[in-house]
N, C-alpha and C positions, 0 to 999 in steps of 0.2 A: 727573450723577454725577461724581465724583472718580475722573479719570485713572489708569489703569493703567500704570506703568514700563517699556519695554521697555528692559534699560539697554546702554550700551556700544555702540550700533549709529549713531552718527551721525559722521559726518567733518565736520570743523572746516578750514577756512581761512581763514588770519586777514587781518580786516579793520579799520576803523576806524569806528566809530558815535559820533556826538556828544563827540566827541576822547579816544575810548575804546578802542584794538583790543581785537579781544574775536572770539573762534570763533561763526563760525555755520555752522548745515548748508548745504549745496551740497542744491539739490531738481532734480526731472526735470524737462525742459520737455517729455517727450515727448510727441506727441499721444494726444489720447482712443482710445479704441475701443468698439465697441459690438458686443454679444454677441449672435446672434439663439438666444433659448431654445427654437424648435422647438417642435413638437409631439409630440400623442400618436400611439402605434402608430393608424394607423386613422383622426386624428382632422384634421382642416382646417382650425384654427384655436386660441392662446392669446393671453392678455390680462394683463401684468405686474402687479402692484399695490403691493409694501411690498418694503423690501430690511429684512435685517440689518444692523447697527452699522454694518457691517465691511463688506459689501458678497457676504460669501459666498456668503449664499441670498436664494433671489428669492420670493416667493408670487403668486400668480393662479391665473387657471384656462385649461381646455381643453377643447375638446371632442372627443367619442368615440361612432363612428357605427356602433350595432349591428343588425342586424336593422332596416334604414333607419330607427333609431331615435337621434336625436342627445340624447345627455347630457352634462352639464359638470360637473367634474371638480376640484378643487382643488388647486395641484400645489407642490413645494417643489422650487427646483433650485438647482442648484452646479456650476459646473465640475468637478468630480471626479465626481458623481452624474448630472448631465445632470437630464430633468424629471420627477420621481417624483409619479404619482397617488397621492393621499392617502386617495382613495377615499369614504365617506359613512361617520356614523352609521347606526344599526339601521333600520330603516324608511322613510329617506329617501336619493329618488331621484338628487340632485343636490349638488353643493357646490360654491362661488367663494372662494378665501383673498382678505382684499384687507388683514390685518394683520397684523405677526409682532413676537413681542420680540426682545430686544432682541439676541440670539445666536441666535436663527432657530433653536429650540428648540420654540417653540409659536406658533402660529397660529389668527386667527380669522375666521370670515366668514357668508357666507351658506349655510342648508342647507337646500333644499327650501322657502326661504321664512322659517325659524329661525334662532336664533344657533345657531354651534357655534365649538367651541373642539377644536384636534388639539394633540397634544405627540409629542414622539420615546417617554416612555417608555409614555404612555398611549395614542394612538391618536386616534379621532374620539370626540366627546362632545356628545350633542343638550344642550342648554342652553334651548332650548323658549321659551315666550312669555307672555307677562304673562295672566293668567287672563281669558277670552272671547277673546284675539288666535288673528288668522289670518294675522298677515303680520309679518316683523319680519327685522334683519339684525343681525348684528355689523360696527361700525366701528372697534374700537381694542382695543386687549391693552397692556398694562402693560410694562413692560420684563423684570420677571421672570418675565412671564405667567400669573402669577394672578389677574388683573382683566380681565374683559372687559366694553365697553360697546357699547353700541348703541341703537337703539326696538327696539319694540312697541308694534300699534298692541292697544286692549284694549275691556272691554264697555261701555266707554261712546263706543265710537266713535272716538276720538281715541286718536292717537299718542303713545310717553311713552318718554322718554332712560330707558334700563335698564343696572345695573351689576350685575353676576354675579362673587363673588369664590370663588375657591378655596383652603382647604375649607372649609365650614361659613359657607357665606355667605348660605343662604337659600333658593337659586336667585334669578331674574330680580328686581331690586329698583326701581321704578319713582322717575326721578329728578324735584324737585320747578321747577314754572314759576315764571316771573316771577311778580312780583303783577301783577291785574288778568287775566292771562292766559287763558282757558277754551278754546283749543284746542291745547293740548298742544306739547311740547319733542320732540328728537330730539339724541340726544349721536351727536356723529362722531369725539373724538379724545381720546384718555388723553394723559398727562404718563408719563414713564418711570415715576417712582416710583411714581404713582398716585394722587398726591393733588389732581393738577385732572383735571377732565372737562371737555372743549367741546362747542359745538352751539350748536344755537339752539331760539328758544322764543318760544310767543306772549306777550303784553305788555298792558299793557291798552290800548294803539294799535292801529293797523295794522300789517300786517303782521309778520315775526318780526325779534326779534333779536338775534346773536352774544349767547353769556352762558356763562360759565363756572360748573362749581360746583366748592367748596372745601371742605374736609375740616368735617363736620359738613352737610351737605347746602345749605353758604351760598349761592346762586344770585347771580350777579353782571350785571347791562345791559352787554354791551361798546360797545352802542351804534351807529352809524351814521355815513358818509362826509357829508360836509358835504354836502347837498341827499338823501343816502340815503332810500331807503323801505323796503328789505329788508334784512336782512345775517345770515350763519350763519358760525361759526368750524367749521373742519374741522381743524386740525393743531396742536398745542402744539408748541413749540422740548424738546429731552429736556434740558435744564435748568428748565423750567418762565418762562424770562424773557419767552420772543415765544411772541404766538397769529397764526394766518392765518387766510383765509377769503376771501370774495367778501361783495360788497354791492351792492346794485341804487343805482343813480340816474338820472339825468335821460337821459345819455347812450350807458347802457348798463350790462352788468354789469362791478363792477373788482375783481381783486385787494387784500387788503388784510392790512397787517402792524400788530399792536396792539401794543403796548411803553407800556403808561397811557393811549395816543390810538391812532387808525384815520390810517396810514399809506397812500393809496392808492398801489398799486404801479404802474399805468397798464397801458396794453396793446401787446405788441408791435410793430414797425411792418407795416401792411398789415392789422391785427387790430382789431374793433370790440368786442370783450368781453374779459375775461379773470377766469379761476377760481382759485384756489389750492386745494390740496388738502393740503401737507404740505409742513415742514418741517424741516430739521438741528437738531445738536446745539444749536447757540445763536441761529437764527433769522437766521442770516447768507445763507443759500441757499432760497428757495420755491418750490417746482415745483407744476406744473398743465397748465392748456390754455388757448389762445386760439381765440375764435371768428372765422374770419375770410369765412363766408357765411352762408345762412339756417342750413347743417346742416353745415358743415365745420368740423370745425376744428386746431390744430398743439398739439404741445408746447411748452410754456410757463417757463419760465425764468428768475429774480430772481435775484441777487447784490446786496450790499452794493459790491462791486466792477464788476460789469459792468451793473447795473441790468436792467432787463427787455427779455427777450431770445426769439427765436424760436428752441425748443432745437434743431434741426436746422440753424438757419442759425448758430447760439454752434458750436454743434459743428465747422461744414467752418471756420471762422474758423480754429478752432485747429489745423487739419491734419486732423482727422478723416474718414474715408473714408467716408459714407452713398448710395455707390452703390446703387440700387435700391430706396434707405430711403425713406417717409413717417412721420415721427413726430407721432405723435395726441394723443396724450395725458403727460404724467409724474406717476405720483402717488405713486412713492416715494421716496427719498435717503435717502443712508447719514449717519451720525451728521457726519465731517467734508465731506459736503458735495458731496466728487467720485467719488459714482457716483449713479446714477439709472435707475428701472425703470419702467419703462409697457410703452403699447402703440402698432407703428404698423402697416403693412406692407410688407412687400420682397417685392417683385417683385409687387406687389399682392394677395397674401396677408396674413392678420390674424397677425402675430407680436408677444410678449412680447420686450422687448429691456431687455438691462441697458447701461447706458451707463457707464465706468470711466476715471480719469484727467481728468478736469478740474477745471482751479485753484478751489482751496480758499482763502474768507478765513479762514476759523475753527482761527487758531492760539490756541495758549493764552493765557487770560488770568491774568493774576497775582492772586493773592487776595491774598495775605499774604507781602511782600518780606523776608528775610531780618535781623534785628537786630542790633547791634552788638554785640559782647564784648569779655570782657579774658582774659588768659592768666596768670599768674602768671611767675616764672624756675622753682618748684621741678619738678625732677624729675616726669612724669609729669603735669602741667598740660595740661590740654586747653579744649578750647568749641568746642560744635555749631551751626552756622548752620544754619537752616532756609527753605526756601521752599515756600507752599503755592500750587496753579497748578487752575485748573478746562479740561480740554481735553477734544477727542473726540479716537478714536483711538489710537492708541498713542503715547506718551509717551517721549523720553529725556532724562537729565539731562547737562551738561555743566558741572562747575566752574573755574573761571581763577582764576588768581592776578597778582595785579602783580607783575612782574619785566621788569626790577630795580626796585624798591619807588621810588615818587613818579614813576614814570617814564611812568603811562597806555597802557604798553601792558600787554596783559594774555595770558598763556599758560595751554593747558590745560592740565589736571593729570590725568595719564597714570597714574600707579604712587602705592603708600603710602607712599616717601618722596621729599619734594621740595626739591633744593639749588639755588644758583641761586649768581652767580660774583661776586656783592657779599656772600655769607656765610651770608646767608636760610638755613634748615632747618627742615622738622618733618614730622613723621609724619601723614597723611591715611589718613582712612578713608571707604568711601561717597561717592568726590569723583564718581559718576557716579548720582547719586540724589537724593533732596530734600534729604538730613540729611545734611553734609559735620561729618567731625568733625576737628579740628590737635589734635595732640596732641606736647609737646616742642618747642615753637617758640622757634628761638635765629636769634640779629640780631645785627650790630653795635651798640654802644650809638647811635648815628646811626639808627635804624631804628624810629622809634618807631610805627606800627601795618602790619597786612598786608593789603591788600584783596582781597578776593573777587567773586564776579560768579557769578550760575547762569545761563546759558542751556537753553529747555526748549524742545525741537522734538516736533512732531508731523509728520503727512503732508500738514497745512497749510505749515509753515515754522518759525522758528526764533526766538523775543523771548527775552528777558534780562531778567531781574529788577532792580533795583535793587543798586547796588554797595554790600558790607556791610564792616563792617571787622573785624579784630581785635587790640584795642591791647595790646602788649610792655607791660604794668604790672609790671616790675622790682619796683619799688618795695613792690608788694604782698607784701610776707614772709608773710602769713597765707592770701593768697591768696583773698581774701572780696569783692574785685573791689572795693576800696576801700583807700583809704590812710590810717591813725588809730593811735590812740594804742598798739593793739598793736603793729603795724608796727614804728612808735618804740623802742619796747622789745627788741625783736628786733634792730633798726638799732645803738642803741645798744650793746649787746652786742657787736656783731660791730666796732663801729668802735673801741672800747675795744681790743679783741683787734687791730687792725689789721691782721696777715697773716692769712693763708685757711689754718689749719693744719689739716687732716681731724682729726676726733673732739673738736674741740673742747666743755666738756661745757655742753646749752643752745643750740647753734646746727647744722641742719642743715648737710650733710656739702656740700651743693651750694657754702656760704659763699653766701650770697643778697644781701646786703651788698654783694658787690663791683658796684656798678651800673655801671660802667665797663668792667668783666672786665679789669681789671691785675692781680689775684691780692694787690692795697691794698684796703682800705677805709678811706681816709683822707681829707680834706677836698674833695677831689674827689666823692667819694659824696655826702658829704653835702651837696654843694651840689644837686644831683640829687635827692636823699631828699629835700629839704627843697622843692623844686619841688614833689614829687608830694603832700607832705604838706600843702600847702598847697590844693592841688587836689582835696584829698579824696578826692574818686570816682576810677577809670579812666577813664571814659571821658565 
């Protein structure tokens, strides 16, 4: 998804990058922390599963012990709200959230065996089973949470990836195998927007595996780890770039990161397997578990940065305090990467914990660098730089400008008008957003263009776009961001007239002519007019 603005909120101290000063944000190094989400009135035990974008709300379940009768429960919590029962659909006894979109608005999981899908404004909602199933789950919600996928198994025995959209979607829509396949797929994970599903699916081989489908029911092989015999994808990156998963081989089971090939991610140290189950905005971060006995096993940990890691032990690394903690499992992350939800126990108790504050790679990426422009001298002359940036998280812009001009070091740009003590002037608009607009930019005639620079931070950190310019095209009397035979005519005009007299009739009141600004346009200009005239273009 394309980045949302937070603007005006990042502090710049100026540094120097590839012989550039130029503002970057200052980030926290503080340590992590980790929230134990509690239980229910009554109940002895929750189980983390999926965070929001943001890290606000958490989903899992809980149990709740009545009339010595233990039921589990589905729960959404927040710090402000603590762990709210989401309760069941009509008829059914039980619920587990283990998905939420993308603002932790809506939610999906297991109910009684069924999919179900709850929202804030609608409630719980049976979503039911492919016709003859008895048994089926929901693994993934959409970002806007209109899509929900998951199996059902159905009358023919076999299990089958189901996609349920809202409204008018059908109900449960049974997703298509491999060729060759005849025992059925299972979808575990949506794309934000909705348009891949992952899972796996049988083949006309052995064993299953990873296979994504694509808009029009296209089904895709992800394929297998070099000596692989099994493999399922579980988590889409919410740009749709990276798929995760686990894949069986010779050695054990491994983590795996697909980007056009199977990545294997390895397994912690002290650890003989390892799972992935989900991950960030751009597939920079994969959480999971590692196995490290017959039936034990930790939370599980991947970075692009730290590589794979045992999240309890990544955790006390960085300062974090897991007195009393065992961490089990991680199968949610937030969009940029530093927080994470599972389950472990403290004090040996089954607790839901959200984990917050740890280093993020997933700063923005640049799509689209900023392009060069020209400015006219008339009166009211403006040009928009633009930069377009794909990031999680909240977003801010920051613009620079060089001053003093040729000089590489570059200052931010504070207010909508900007002077600087070589002469520089012009009015800014927007300098803390993508679309920075100058407007009335006056120079020394020595001054011949202005550079620019966006830096864009998130709660990863802080890159810079490409340095853009805007070149003083004096010369353009028409203003059409080119120097030609109109120009000439205008030039001519004004150089005949020689002084700058106002209202002369035929020549703007600015005298644009004067390219030098002596208040002549006399053979000095035109040595200058005749450069640019030659050069055609601005820039």
């Amino acid at each position: 998804m394309l980045a949302h603005a937070t603007l005006g909120q990042n502090r710049f101290a100026l540094i120097t990058i590839s012989g550039l000063s130029l503002g970057m944000a200052s980030l926290s190094s503080a340590a992590p922390v980790i929230y134990n989400l509690g239980i229910f009135p009554g109940g002895t035990e929750s189980h983390g599963a999926a965070v929001s974008h943001d890290a606000t709300f958490v989903t899992g379940f809980g149990d709740y012990i009545f009339n010595n009768q233990t039921f589990y429960y589905a729960f959404r919590w927040s710090i402000a709200g603590g762990l709210v029962n989401l309760g069941t659909p009509v008829s059914i006894a039980t619920t587990a959230g283990n998905s939420m979109d993308h603002a932790g608005l809506a939610i999906a999981g297991n109910g009684g065996n069924k999919l179900f899908r709850w929202t804030v404004s609608g409630g719980m909602q049976n979503l039911g089973l492919l016709p003859g199933g008895t048994l089926g789950l929901a693994t993934g919600i959409s970002g806007d949470g209109t899509i929900v996928v998951g199996w059902s198994n159905a009358a023919d025995g076999n299990s089958y990836g189901v996609r349920w959209v809202h409204p008018g979607g059908g109900g449960l829509v049974a997703l298509p195998t491999l060729p060759g396949g005849f025992q059925g797929n299972s979808a575990y994970g949506i794309s934000s927007d909705g348009s891949t599903i992952v899972g796996g699916s049988s083949w006309s081989g052995s064993g299953y595996r990873a296979c994504r489908w694509l808009p029009g029911n296209i089904i895709q092989n992800l394929g297998i780890l070099p000596g692989g015999t099994d493999s399922r994808a579980f988590g889409i990156s919410k740009n749709n770039a990276v798929i995760v998963g686990d894949c069986q081989i010779p050695t054990g089971d491994r983590m795996f990161r697909w980007v056009g090939a199977m990545q294997n991610l390895g397994t912690p140290l002290g650890s003989t397997d390892s799972y992935a189950r989900s991950t960030n905005y751009d597939g920079k971060v994969v959480t999971g578990r590692a196995k490290i006995g017959f039936v034990t096993y930790r939370a599980a940990y991947w970075s692009t940065t730290a590589g794979i890691q045992d999240l309890g032990t990544y955790f006390t690394s960085l300062g974090g305090n897991l007195t009393g903690w065992v961490l089990l499992d991680a199968w949610g992350v937030s969009n940029d990467g530093s927080a994470i939800a599972g389950t472990g126990t403290f004090n040996g108790a089954t607790r839901a914990f959200l984990i917050k504050g740890l280093p993020c790679p997933s700063t923005a990426t640049v799509i689209t660098d900023p392009v060069h422009r020209s400015v006219c001298a008339a009166p009211g002359s403006s040009a928009t730089l633009s930069v377009a940036i794909d990031a999680p998280g909240d977003v801010t812009y920051q613009w620079s400008v060089e001053s003093p001009p040729d000089s590489g070091v570059f200052e931010p740009i504070t207010g909508p008008v900007f002077a600087d003590t070589t002469g520089l002037t012009f009015e800014v608009a927007n300098w803390d957003g993508p679309d920075i607009t100058i407007t009335n930019a006056r120079a020394p005639s020595w001054i011949k263009d202005i550079k620019f620079v966006p830096s864009v931070g998130n709660p990863c950190g802080t890159v810079n776009a490409a340095v853009a310019r805007i070149a003083l095209c004096n010369a353009d009397l028409t203003c059409d961001e080119q120097v030609d035979d109109a120009d000439f005519v205008q030039f001519a005009a004004a150089y005949n007239a020689l002084l700058c007299p106002e209202g002369t009739p035929g020549l703007p009141p600015s005298c644009p002519g004067d390219l030098n600004q002596d208040s002549f346009v006399d053979d000095a200009d035109f040595v200058l007019f005749a450069d640019a005239y030659n050069a055609l273009l601005c820039l």
